[in-house]
Chimera marker file (.cmm) of the C-alpha trace (Angstrom):
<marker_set name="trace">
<marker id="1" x="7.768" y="-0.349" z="-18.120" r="1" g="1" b="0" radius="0.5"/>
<marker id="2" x="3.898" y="-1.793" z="-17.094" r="1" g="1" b="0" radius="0.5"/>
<marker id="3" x="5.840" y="-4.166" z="-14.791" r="1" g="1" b="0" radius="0.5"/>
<marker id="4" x="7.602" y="-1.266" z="-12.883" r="1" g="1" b="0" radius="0.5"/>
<marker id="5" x="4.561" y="0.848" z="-12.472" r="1" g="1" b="0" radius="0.5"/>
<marker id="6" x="3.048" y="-2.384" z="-11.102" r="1" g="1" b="0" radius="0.5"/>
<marker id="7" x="5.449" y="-3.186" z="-8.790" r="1" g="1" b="0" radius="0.5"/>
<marker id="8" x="5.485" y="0.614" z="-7.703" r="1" g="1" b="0" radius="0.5"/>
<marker id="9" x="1.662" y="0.454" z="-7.191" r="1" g="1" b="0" radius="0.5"/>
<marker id="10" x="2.267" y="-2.914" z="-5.340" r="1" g="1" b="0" radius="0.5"/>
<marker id="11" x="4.856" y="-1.073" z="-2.837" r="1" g="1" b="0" radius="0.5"/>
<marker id="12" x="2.527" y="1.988" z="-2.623" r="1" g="1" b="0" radius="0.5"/>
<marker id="13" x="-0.173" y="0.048" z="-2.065" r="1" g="1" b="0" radius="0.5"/>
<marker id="14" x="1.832" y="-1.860" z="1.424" r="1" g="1" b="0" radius="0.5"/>
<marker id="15" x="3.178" y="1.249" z="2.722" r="1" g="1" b="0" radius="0.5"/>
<marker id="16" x="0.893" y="4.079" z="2.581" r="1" g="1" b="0" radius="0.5"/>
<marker id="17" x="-2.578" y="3.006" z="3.817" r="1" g="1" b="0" radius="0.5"/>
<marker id="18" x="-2.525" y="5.553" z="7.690" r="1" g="1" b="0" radius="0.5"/>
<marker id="19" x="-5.207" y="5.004" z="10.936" r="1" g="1" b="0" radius="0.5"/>
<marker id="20" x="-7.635" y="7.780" z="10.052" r="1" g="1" b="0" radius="0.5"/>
<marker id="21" x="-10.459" y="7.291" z="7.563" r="1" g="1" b="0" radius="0.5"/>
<marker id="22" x="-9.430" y="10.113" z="5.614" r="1" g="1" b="0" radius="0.5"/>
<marker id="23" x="-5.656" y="8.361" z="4.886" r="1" g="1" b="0" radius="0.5"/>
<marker id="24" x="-7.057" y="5.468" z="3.771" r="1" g="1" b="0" radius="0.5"/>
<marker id="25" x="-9.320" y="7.213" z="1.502" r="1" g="1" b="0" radius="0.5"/>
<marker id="26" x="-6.949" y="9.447" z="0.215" r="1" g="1" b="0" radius="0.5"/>
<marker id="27" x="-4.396" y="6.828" z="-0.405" r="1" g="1" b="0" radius="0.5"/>
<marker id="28" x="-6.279" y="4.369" z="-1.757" r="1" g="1" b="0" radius="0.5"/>
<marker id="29" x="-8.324" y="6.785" z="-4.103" r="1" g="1" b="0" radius="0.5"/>
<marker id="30" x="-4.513" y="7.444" z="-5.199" r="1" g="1" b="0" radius="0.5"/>
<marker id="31" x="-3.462" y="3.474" z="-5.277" r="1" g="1" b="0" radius="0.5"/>
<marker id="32" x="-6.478" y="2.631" z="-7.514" r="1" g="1" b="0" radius="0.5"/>
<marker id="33" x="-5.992" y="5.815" z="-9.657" r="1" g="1" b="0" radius="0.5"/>
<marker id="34" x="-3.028" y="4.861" z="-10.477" r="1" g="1" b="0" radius="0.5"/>
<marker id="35" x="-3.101" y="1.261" z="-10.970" r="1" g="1" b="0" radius="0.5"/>
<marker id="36" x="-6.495" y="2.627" z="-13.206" r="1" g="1" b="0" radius="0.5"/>
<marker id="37" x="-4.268" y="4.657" z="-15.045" r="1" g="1" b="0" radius="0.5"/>
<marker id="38" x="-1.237" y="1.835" z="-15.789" r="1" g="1" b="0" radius="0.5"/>
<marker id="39" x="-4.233" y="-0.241" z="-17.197" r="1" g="1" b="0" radius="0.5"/>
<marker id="40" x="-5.446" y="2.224" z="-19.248" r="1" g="1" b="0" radius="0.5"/>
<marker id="41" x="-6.342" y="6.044" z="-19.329" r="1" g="1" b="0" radius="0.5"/>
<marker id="42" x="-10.023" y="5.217" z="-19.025" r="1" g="1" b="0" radius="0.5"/>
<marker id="43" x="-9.921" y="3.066" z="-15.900" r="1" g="1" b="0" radius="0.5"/>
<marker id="44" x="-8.013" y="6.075" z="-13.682" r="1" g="1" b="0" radius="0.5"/>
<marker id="45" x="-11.773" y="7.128" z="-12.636" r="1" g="1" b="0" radius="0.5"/>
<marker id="46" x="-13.226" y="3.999" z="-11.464" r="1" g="1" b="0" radius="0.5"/>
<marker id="47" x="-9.854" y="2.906" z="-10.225" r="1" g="1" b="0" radius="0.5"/>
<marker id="48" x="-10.177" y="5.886" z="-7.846" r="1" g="1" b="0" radius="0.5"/>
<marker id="49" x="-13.459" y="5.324" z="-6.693" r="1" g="1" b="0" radius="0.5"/>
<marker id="50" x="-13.100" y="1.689" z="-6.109" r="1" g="1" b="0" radius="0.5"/>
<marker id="51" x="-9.884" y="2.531" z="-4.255" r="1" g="1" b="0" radius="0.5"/>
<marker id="52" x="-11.287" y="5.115" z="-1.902" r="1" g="1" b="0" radius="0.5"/>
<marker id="53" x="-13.932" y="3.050" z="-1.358" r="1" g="1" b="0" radius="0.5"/>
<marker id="54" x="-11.924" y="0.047" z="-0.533" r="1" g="1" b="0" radius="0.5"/>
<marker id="55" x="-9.755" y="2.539" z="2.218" r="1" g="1" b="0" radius="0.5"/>
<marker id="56" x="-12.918" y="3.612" z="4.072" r="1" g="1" b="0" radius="0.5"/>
<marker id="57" x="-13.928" y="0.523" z="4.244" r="1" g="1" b="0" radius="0.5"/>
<marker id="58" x="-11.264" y="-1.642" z="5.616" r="1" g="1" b="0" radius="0.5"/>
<marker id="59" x="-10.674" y="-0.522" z="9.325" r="1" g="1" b="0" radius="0.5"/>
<marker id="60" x="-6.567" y="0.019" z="10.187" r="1" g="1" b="0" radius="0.5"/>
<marker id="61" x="-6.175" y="-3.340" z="12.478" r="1" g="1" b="0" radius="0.5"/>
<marker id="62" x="-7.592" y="-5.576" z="9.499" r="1" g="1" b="0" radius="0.5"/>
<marker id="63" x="-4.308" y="-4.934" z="7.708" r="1" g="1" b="0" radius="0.5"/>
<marker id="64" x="-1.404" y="-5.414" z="9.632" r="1" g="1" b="0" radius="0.5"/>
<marker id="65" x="2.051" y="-5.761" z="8.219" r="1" g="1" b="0" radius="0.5"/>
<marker id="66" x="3.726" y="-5.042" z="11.350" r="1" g="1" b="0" radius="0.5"/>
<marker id="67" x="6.166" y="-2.875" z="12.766" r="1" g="1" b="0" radius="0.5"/>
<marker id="68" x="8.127" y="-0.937" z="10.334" r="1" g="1" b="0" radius="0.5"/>
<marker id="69" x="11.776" y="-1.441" z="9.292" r="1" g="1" b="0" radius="0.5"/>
<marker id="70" x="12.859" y="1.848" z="10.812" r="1" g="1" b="0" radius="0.5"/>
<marker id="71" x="11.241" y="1.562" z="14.028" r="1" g="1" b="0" radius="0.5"/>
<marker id="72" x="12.412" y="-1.942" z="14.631" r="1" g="1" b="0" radius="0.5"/>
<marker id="73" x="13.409" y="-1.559" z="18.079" r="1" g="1" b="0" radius="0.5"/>
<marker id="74" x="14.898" y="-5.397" z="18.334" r="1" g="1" b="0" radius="0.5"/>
<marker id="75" x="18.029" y="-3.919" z="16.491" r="1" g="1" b="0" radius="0.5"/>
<marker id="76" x="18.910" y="-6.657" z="13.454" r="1" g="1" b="0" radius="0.5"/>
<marker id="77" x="16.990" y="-8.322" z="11.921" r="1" g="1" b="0" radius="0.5"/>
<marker id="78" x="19.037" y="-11.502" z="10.839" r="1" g="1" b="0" radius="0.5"/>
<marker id="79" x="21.032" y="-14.282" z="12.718" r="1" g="1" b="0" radius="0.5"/>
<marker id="80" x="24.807" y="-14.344" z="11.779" r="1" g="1" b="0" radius="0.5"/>
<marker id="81" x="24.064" y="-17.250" z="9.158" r="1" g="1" b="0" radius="0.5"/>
<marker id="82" x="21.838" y="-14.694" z="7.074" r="1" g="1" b="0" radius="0.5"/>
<marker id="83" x="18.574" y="-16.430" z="8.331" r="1" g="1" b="0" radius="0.5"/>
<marker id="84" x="15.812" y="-14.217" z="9.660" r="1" g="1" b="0" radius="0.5"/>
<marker id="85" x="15.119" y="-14.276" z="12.786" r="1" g="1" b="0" radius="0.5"/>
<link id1="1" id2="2" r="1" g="1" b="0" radius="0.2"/>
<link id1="2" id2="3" r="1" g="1" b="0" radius="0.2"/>
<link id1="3" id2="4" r="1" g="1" b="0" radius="0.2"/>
<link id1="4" id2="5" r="1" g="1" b="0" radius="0.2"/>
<link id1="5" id2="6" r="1" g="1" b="0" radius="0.2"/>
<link id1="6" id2="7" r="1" g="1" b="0" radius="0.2"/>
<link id1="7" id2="8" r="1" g="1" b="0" radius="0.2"/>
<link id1="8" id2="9" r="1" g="1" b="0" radius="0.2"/>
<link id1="9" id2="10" r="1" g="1" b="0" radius="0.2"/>
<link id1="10" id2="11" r="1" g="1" b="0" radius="0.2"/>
<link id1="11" id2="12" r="1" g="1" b="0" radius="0.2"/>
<link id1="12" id2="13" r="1" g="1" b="0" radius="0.2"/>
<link id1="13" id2="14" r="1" g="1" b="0" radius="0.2"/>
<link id1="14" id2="15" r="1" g="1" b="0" radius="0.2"/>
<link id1="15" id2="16" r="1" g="1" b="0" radius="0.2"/>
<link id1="16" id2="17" r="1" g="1" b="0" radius="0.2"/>
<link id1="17" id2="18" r="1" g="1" b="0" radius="0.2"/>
<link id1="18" id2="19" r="1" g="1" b="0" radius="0.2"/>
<link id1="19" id2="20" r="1" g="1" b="0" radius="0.2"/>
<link id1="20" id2="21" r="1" g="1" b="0" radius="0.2"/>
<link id1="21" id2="22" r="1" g="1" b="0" radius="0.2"/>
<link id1="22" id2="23" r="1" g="1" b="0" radius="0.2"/>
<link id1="23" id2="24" r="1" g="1" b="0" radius="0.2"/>
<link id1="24" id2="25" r="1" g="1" b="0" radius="0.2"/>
<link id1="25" id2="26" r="1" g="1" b="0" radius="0.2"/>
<link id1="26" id2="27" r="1" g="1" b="0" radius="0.2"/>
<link id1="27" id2="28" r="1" g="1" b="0" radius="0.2"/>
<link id1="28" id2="29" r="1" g="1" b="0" radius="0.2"/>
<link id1="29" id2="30" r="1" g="1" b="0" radius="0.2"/>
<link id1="30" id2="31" r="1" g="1" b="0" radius="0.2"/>
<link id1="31" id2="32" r="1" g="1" b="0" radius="0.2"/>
<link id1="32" id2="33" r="1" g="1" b="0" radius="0.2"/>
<link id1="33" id2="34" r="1" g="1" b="0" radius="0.2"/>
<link id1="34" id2="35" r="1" g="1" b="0" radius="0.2"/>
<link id1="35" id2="36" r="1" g="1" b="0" radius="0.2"/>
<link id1="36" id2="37" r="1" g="1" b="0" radius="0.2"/>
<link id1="37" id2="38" r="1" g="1" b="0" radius="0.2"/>
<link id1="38" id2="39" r="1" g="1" b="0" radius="0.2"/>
<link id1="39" id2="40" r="1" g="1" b="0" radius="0.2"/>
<link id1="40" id2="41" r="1" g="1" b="0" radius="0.2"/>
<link id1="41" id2="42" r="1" g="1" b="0" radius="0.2"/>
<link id1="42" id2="43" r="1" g="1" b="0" radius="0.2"/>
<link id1="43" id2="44" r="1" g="1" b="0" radius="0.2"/>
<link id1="44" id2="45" r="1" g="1" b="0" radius="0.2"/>
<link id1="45" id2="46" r="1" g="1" b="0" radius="0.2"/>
<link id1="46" id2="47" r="1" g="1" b="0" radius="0.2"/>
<link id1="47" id2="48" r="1" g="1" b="0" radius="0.2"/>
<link id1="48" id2="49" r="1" g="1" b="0" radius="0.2"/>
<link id1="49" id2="50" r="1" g="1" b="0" radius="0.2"/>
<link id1="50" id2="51" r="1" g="1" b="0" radius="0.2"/>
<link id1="51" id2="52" r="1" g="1" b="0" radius="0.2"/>
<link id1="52" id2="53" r="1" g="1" b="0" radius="0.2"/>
<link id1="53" id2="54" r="1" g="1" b="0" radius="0.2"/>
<link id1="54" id2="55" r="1" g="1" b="0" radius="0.2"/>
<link id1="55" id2="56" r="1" g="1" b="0" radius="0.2"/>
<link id1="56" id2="57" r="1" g="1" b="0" radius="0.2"/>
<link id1="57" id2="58" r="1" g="1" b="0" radius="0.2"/>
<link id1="58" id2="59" r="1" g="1" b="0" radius="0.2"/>
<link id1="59" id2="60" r="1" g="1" b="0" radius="0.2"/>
<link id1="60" id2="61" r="1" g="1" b="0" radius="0.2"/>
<link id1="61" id2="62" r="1" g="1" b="0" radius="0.2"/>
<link id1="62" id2="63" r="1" g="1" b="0" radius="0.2"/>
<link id1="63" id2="64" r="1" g="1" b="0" radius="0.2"/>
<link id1="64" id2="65" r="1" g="1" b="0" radius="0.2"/>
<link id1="65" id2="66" r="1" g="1" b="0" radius="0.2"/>
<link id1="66" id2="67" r="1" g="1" b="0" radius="0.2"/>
<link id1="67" id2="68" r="1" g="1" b="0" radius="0.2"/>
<link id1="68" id2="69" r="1" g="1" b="0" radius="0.2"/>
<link id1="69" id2="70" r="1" g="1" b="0" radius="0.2"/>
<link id1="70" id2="71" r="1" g="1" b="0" radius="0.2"/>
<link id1="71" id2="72" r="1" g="1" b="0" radius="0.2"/>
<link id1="72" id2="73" r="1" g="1" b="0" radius="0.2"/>
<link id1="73" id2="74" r="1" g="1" b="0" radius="0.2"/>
<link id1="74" id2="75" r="1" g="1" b="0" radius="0.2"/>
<link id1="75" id2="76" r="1" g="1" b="0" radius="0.2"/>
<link id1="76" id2="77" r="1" g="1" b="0" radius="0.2"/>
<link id1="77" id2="78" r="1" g="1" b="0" radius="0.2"/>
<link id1="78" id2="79" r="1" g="1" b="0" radius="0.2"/>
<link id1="79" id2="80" r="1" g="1" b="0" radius="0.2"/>
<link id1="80" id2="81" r="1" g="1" b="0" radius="0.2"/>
<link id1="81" id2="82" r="1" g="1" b="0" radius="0.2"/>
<link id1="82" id2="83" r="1" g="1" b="0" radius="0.2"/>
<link id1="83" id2="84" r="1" g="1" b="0" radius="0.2"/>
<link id1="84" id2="85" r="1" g="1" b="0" radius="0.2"/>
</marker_set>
């Protein structure tokens, strides 16, 4: 069960970071919250400090994973041998 909140918190933590400073706040006050909480009750609090903390501090462009999978204007994704392209 730790594994799958982990993972979760991994995924959360790729997809749900925003431009404005406020997002990134919000979401990583949320990310490290969390992950605080999976670790142990106690750590929730300084999990969402250090997390919010961490969002207004990274600017949007240092992070870039891309464009996303539904806005992925190239169509497929993969060459007919399964390959990426």
């Amino acid at each position: 069960m730790r594994n799958v909140i982990l993972a979760a918190s991994a995924a959360m933590l790729l997809s749900a970071c925003g431009t404005q400073l406020g997002d990134r706040m919000a979401t990583g006050a949320a990310i490290g919250g969390g992950v605080g909480l999976a670790a142990g009750g106690v750590g929730a609090i300084p999990g969402a400090i250090i997390g919010a903390g961490v969002g207004a501090f990274t600017p949007p462009d240092q992070v870039n994973l891309g464009e996303p999978a539904w806005d992925d204007e190239t169509g497929d994704r993969y060459n007919e041998d399964g390959s990426p392209k």
